[in-house]
C-alpha positions as CSV (number, residue, x, y, z in Angstrom):
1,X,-43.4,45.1,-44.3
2,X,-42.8,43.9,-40.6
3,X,-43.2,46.1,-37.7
4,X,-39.6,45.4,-36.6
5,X,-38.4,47.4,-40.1
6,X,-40.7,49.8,-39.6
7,X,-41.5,51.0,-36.2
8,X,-44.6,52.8,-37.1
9,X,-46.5,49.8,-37.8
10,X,-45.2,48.5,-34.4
11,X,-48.2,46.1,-32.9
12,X,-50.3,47.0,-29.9
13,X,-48.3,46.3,-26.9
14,X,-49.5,45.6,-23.5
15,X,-51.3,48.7,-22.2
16,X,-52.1,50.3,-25.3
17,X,-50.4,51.4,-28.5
18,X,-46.5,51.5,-28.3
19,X,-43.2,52.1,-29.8
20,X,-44.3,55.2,-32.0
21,X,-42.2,58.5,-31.7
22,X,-41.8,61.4,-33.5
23,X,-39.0,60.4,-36.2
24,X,-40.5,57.4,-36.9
25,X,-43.9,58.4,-38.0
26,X,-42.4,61.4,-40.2
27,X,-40.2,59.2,-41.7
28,X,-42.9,56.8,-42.8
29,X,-44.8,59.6,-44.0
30,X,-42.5,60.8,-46.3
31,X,-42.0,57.6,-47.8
32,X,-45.9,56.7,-48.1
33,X,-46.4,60.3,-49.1
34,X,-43.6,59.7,-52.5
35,X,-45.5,56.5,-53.4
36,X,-48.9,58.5,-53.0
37,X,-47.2,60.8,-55.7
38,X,-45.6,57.6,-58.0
39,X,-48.8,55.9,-58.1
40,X,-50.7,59.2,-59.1
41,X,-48.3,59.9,-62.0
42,X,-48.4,56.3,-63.1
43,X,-52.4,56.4,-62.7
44,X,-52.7,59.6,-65.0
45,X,-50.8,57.8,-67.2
46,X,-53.0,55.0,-67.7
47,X,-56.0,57.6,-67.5
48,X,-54.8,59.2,-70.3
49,X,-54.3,56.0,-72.7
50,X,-57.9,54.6,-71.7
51,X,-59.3,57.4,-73.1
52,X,-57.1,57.5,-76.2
53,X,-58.2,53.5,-76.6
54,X,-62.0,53.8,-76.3
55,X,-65.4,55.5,-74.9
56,X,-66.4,55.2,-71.7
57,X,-69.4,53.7,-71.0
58,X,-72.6,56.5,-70.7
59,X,-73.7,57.5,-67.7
60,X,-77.2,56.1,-68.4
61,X,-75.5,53.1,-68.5
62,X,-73.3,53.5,-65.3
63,X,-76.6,54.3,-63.6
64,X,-78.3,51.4,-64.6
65,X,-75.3,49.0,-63.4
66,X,-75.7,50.9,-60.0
67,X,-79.1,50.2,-59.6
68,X,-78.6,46.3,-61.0
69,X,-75.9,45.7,-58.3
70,X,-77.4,48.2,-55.4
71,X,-80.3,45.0,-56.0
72,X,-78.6,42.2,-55.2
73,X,-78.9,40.6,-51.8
74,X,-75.6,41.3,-49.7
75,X,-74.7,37.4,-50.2
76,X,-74.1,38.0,-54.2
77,X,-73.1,41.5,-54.0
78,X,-70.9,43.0,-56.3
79,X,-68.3,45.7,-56.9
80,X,-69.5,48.5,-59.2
81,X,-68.0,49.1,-62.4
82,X,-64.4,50.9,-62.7
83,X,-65.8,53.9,-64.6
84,X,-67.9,55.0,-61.2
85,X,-64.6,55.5,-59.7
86,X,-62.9,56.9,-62.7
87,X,-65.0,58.9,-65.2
88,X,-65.3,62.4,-65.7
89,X,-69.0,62.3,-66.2
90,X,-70.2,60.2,-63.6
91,X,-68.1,62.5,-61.0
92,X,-70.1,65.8,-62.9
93,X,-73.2,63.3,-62.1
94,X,-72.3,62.9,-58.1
95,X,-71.5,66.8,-57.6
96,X,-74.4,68.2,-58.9
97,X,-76.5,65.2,-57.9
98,X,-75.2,64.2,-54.4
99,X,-72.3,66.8,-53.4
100,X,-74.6,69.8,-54.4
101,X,-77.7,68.9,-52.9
102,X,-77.0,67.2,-49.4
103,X,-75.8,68.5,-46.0
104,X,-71.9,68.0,-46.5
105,X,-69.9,68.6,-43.4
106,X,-67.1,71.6,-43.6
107,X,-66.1,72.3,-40.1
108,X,-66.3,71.7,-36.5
109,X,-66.7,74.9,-34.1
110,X,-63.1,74.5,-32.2
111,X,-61.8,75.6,-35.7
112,X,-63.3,79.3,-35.2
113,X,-63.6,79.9,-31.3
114,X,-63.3,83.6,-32.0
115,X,-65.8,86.1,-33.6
116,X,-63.6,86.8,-37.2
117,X,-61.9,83.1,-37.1
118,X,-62.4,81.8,-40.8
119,X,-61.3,78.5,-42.8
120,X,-61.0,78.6,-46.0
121,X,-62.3,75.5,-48.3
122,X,-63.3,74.2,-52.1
123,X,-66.6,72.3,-52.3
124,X,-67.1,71.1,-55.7
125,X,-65.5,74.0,-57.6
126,X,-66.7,76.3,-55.1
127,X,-64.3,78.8,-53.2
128,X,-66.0,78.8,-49.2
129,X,-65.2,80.6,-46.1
130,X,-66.7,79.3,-43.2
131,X,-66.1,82.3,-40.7
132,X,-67.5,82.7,-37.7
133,X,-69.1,86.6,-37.7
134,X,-69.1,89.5,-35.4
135,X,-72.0,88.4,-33.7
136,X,-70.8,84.8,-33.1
137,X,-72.9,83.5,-35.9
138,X,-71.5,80.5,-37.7
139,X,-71.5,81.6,-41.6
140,X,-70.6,80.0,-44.8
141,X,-70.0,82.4,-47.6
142,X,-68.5,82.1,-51.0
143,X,-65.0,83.6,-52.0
144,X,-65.9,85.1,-55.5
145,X,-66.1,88.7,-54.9
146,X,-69.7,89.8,-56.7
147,X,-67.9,92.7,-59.1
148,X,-65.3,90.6,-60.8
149,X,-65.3,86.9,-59.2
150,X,-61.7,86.8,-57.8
151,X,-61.2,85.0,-55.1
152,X,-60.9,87.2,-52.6
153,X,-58.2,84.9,-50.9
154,X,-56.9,83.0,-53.4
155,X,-54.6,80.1,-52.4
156,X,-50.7,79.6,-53.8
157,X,-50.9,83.6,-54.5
158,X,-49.8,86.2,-52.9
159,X,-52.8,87.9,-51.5
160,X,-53.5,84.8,-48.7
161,X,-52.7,87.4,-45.8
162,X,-53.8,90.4,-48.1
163,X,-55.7,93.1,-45.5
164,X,-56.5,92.4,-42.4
165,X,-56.6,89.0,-42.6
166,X,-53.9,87.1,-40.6
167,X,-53.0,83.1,-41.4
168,X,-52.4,81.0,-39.2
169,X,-48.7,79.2,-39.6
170,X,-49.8,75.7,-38.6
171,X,-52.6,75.9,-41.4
172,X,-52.6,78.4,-44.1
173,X,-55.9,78.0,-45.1
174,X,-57.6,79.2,-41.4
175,X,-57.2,82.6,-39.9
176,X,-58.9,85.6,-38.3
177,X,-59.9,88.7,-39.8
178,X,-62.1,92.1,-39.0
179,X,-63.3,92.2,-42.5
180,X,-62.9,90.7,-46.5
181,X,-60.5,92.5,-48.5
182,X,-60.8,91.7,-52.6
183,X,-56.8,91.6,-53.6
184,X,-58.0,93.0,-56.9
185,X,-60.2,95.9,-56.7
186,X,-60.4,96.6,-52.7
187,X,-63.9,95.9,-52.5
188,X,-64.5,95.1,-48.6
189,X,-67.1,92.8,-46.9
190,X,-68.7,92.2,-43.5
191,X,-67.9,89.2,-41.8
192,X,-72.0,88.4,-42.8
193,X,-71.0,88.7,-46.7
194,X,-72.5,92.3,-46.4
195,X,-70.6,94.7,-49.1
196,X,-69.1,97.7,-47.0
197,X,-67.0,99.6,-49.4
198,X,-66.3,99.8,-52.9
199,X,-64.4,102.3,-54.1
200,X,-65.2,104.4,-57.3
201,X,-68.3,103.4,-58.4
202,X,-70.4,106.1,-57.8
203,X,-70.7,106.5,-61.7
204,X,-72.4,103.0,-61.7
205,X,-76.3,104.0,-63.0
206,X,-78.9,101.8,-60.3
207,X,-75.9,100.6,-58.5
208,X,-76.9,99.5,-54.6
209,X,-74.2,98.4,-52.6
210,X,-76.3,96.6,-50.4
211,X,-77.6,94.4,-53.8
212,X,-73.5,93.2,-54.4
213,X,-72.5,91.3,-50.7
214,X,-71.1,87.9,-50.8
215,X,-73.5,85.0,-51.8
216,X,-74.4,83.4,-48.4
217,X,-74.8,79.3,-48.4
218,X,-77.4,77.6,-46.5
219,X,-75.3,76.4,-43.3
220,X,-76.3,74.7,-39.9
221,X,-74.4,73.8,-36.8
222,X,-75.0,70.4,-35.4
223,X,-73.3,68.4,-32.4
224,X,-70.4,70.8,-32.8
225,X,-70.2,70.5,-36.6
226,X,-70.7,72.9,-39.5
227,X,-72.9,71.9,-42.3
228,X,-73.6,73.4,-45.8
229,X,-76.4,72.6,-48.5
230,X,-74.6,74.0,-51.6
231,X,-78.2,74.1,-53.6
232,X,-80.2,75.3,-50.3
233,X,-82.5,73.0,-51.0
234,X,-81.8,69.8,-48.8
235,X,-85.2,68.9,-47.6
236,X,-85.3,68.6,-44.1
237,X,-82.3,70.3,-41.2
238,X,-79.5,68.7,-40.2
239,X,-80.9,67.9,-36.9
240,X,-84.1,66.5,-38.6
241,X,-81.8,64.3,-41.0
242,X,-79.5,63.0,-38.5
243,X,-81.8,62.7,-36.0
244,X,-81.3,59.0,-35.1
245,X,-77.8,59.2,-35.9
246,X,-77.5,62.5,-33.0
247,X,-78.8,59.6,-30.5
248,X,-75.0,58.0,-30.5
249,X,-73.1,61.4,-30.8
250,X,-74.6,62.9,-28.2
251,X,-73.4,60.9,-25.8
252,X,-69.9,62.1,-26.8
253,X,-70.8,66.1,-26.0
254,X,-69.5,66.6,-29.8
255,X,-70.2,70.2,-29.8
256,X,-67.8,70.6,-26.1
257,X,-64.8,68.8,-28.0
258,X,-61.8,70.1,-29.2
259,X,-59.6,69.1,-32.4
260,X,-56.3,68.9,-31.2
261,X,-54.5,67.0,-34.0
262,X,-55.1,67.9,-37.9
263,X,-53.5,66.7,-41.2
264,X,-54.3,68.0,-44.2
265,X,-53.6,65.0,-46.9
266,X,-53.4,65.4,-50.9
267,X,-55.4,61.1,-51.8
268,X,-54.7,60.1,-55.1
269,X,-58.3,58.3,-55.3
270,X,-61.8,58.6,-55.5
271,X,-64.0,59.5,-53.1
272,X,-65.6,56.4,-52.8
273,X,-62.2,54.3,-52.8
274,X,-61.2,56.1,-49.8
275,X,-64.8,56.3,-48.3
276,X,-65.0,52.1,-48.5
277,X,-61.6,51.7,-47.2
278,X,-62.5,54.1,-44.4
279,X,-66.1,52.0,-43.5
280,X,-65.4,48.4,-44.0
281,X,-63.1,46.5,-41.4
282,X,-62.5,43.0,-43.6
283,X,-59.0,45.0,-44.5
284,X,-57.9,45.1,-40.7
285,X,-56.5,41.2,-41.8
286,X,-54.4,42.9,-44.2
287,X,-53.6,46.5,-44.6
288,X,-54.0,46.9,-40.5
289,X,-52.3,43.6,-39.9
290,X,-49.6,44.5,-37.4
291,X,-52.1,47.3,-36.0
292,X,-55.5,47.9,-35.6
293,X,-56.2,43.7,-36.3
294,X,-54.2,43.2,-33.2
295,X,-57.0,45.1,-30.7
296,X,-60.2,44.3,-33.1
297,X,-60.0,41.9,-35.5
298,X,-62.3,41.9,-38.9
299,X,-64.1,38.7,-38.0
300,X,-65.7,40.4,-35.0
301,X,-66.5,43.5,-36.6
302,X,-70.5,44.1,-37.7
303,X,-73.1,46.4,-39.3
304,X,-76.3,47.7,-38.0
305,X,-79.7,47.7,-40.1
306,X,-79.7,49.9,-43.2
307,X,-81.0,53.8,-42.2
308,X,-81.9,56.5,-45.2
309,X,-79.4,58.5,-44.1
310,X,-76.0,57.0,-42.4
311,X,-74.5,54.0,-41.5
312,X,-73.0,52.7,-38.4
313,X,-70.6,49.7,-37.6
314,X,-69.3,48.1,-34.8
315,X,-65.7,47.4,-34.0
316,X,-65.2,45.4,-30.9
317,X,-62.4,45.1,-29.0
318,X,-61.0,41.6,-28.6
319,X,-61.4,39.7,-24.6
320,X,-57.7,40.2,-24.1
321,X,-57.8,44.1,-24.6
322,X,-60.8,44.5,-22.0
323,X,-59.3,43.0,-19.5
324,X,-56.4,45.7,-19.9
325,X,-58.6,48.0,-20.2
326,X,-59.4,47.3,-16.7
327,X,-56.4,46.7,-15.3
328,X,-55.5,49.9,-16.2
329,X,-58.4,51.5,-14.9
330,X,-57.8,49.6,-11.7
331,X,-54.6,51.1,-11.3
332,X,-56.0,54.8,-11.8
333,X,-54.9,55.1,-15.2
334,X,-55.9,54.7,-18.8
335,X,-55.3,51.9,-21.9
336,X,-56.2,54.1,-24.4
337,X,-54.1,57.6,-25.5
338,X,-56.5,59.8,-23.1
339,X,-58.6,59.0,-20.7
340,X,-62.1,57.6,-21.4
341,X,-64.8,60.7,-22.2
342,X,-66.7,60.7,-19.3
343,X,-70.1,58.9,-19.1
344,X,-69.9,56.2,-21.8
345,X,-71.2,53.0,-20.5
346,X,-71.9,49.5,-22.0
347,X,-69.9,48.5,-25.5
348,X,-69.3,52.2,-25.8
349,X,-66.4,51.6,-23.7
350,X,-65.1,48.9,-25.4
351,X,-65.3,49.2,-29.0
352,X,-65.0,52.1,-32.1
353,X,-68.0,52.8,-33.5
354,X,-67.7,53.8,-37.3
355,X,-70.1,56.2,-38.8
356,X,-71.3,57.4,-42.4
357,X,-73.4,60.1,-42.3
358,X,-74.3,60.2,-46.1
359,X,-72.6,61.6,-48.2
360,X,-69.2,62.4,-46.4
361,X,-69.6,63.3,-42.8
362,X,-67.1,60.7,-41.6
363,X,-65.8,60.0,-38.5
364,X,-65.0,57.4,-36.0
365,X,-66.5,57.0,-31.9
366,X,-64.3,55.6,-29.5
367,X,-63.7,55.5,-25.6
368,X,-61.8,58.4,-25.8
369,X,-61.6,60.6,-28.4
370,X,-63.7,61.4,-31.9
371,X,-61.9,61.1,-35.4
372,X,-63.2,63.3,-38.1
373,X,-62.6,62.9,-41.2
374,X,-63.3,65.9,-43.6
375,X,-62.8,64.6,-47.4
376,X,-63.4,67.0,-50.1
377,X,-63.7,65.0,-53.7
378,X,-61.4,66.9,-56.6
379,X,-61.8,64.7,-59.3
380,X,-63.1,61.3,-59.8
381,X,-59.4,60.7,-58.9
382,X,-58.0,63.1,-56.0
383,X,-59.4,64.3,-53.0
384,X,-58.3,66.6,-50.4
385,X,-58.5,65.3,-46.9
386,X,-58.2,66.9,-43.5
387,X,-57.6,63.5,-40.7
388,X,-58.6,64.9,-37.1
389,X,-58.7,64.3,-33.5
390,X,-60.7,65.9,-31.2
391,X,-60.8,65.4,-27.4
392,X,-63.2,67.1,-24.0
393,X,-61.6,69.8,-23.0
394,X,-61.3,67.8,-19.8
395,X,-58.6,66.0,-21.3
396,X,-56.9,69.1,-22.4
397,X,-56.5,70.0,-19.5
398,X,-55.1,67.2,-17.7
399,X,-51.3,67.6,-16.4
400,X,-49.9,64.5,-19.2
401,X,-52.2,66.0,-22.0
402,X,-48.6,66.6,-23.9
403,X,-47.4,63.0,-23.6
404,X,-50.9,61.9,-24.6
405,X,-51.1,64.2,-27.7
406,X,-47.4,62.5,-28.9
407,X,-48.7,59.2,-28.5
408,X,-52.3,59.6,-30.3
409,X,-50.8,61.2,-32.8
410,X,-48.6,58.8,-33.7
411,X,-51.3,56.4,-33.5
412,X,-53.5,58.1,-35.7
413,X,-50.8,58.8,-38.4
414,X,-49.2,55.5,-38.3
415,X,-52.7,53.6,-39.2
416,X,-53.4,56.3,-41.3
417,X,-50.8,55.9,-43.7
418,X,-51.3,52.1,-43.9
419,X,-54.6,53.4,-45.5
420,X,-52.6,56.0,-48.0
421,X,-50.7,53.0,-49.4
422,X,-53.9,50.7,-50.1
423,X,-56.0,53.4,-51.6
424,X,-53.6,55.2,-53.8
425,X,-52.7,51.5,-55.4
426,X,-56.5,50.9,-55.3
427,X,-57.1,54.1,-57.8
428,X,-54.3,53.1,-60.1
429,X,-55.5,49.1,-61.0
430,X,-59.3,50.7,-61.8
431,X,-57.6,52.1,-65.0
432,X,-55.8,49.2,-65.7
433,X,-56.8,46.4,-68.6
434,X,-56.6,43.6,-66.2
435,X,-58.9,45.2,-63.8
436,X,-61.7,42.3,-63.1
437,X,-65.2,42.8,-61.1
438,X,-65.3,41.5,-57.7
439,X,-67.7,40.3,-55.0
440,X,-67.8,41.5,-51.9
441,X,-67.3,39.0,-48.1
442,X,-70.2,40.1,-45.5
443,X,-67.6,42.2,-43.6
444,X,-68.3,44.6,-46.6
445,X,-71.8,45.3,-46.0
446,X,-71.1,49.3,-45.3
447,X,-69.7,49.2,-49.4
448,X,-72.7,47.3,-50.0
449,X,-75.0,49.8,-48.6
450,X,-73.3,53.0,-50.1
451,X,-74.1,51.1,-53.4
452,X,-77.6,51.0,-52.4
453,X,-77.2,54.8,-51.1
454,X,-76.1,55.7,-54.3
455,X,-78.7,53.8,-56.2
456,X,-81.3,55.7,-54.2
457,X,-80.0,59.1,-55.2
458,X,-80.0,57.9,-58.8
459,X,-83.9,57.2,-57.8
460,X,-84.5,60.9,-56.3
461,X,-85.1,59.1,-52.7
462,X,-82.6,58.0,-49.5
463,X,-82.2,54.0,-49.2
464,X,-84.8,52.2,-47.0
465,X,-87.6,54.9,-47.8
466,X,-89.1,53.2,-51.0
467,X,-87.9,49.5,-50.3
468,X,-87.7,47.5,-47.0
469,X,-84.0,48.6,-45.1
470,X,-81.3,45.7,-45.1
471,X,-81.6,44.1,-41.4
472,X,-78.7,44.8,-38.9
473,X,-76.0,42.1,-38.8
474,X,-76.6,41.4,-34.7
């Protein structure tokens, strides 16, 4: 597909990303949006007649092929087997594994500015709210009300506004409320989980109501973000885990930012499919051809030394696009959608820098903005995904913040979608019979280390702690 059919894949111009508008982007989102939906259909399909035709291999066995390949040497690596990426069981193994017993990022603190702002979320099979409480605490509480387990806002009924709770129109799932109203038997909650009222049952023998509030989930906020350990169990904070990963973010006053663009996305893929597609740059010759290839090519693109608990990639701009970066600066104004966040010196001003915090906190560093990328796993083949932006409130507030919101958001979306197309047709050839193995080019190394991250939680340990760390590509 050429740029000149399709406007939204329209190659970095002179000055920065061009030739984007409104139209254009929606229309291309519809369309990548219908094939998203054909290749799910056709991929159920194919699910179903695999497991007519035979057994899936056990998930002993998938575990032992994860550790086999997590082995190798990144110069014979491998790709894993298609039943990681497509079986019921080894899914069951990652959420109560994995999902249940890391830090998994939920939020970021521009999403609930107000005391009684909530957002509303599934985490492995888990109804949250993350809501923000009368004292200003940051809470993450689950939605099962503790008499009968409804939801007390269920989503796609008719009890999302149901109380006091008011939705927001932009996105349902987010809102502000005094208090919890059950839909089903009007029990009511504090904005802490604590049970206030509950009518008619003062015939209940040994009944407290302060025994019966809402379960409360081990949560922390760092740079900005809000975390939750599902199991409460995760052995160190958030702060203590990420520590050497907080030395980068920090620089970009996370916690001051604001999201100013966010798209909630329905993937038809695995967690992993989209997660590999997200940290690996060898498909900027390809999928990202007429786009992101143009400013940073693959070939230039590196990895730094394995770390227990993220990983981080480099994504430099090519000569040509620095120099327009400072022509533009020369002239008082900016190459990139908004102005650079103040105080990033060095290669932080010329290149994205691409992080993994394990397992899912996943976003993207560059000169002038942060993109956040919120995946919640749904299935071994759907996910749920919420693509952000989030700027300094600096930028906000600059007089062409309205012009530079149209243009970064058709940025974001048009790449974006390029990504839709590859993963969703990923997903649907790992059920199919002539599905073959495949090795991995060194511009993979991120894939290669979430194998090795994976065969490390299969271990009961985080990669690098019981075997020497993979050296750094520079």
């Amino acid at each position: 597909m050429s740029s000149e059919s399709n406007p939204t894949l329209s190659a970095v111009k002179a000055g920065g990303w061009g030739g984007t508008t409104s139209a254009a982007v929606a229309g291309e989102e519809a369309r990548v949006l219908r094939g998203c939906a054909e290749n799910a259909r056709l991929q159920e399909q194919a699910r179903a007649g695999l497991r007519k035709a035979r057994e899936v291999e056990s998930l002993d066995a998938l575990l032992a092929e994860v550790r086999r390949i997590a082995a190798l040497p990144l110069e014979k690596s491998e790709t894993l087997p298609k039943e990681v990426y497509t079986s019921d069981e080894f899914f069951a193994w990652e959420v109560d594994e994995v999902f249940s017993k890391e830090w998994f990022c939920v939020a970021h603190v521009s999403q609930i500015p107000e005391n009684g702002d909530f957002i509303n979320l599934d985490l492995s099979g888990d109804p949250l709210v993350v809501v923000r409480d009368k004292s200003g605490t940051v809470r993450v509480l689950s939605r099962a009300c503790p008499h009968r387990g409804m939801d007390i806002m269920p989503p796609g009924f008719g009890h999302d506004g149901h109380g006091p709770a008011v939705r927001r129109e932009s996105s349902p799932a987010c809102g502000s409320t005094r208090l919890f109203l059950c839909p089903y038997h009007s029990w009511t909650f504090e904005l802490d989980g604590r049970l206030k009222a509950c009518p008619e049952m003062q015939q209940a023998e040994g009944f407290e109501r302060d025994d019966w509030g809402l379960k409360e989930f081990r949560a922390e906020v760092w740079q900005g973000f809000v975390f939750v350990n599902l199991d409460g169990n995760a052995p160190s904070s958030v702060a203590e885990q990420y520590a050497e990963l907080g030395e980068h973010v920090s620089k970009w006053n996370t916690a001051g930012m604001e999201i100013v663009v966010a798209r909630e996305w329905d993937v038809p893929c695995n967690w992993k499919v989209l997660t590999e597609n997200f940290m690996e740059s060898y498909h900027h010759a390809g999928a990202h051809a007429k786009t992101l290839q143009t400013i940073m090519p693959a070939k230039h693109t590196w990895t730094e030394q394995e770390r227990p608990h993220f990983i981080r990639c480099h994504l430099p701009y090519k000569a040509k696009v620095r120099d327009e970066i400072a022509d533009a600066e020369a002239a008082g104004g900016h190459w990139e959608a908004f102005p650079a966040v103040e105080g990033l010196e060095g290669e932080d001003r010329f290149e994205w820098g691409l992080m993994l915090g394990y397992p899912l906190f996943t976003f993207v560093l560059t000169p002038d903005q942060l993109v956040w990328y919120r995946i919640l796993p749904t299935g071994p083949d759907s996910l749920k995904l919420l693509t952000t932006v989030l700027v300094p409130k600096s930028t906000i507030g600059h007089p062409d913040f309205g012009k530079m919101l149209d243009r970064a958001t058709a940025e974001a979306v048009a790449f974006h979608l390029e990504d839709m197309e590859v993963v969703a047709a990923v997903q649907r050839s790992l059920h199919a019979s002539g599905y073959q193995r495949g090795r991995l080019s060194h511009l993979e190394m991120p894939i290669w280390l979430m194998q090795r991250y994976l065969a490390a939680r299969a271990r009961g340990t985080w990669p690098g702690l019981d075997h020497p760390p993979a050296p750094s590509q520079r």
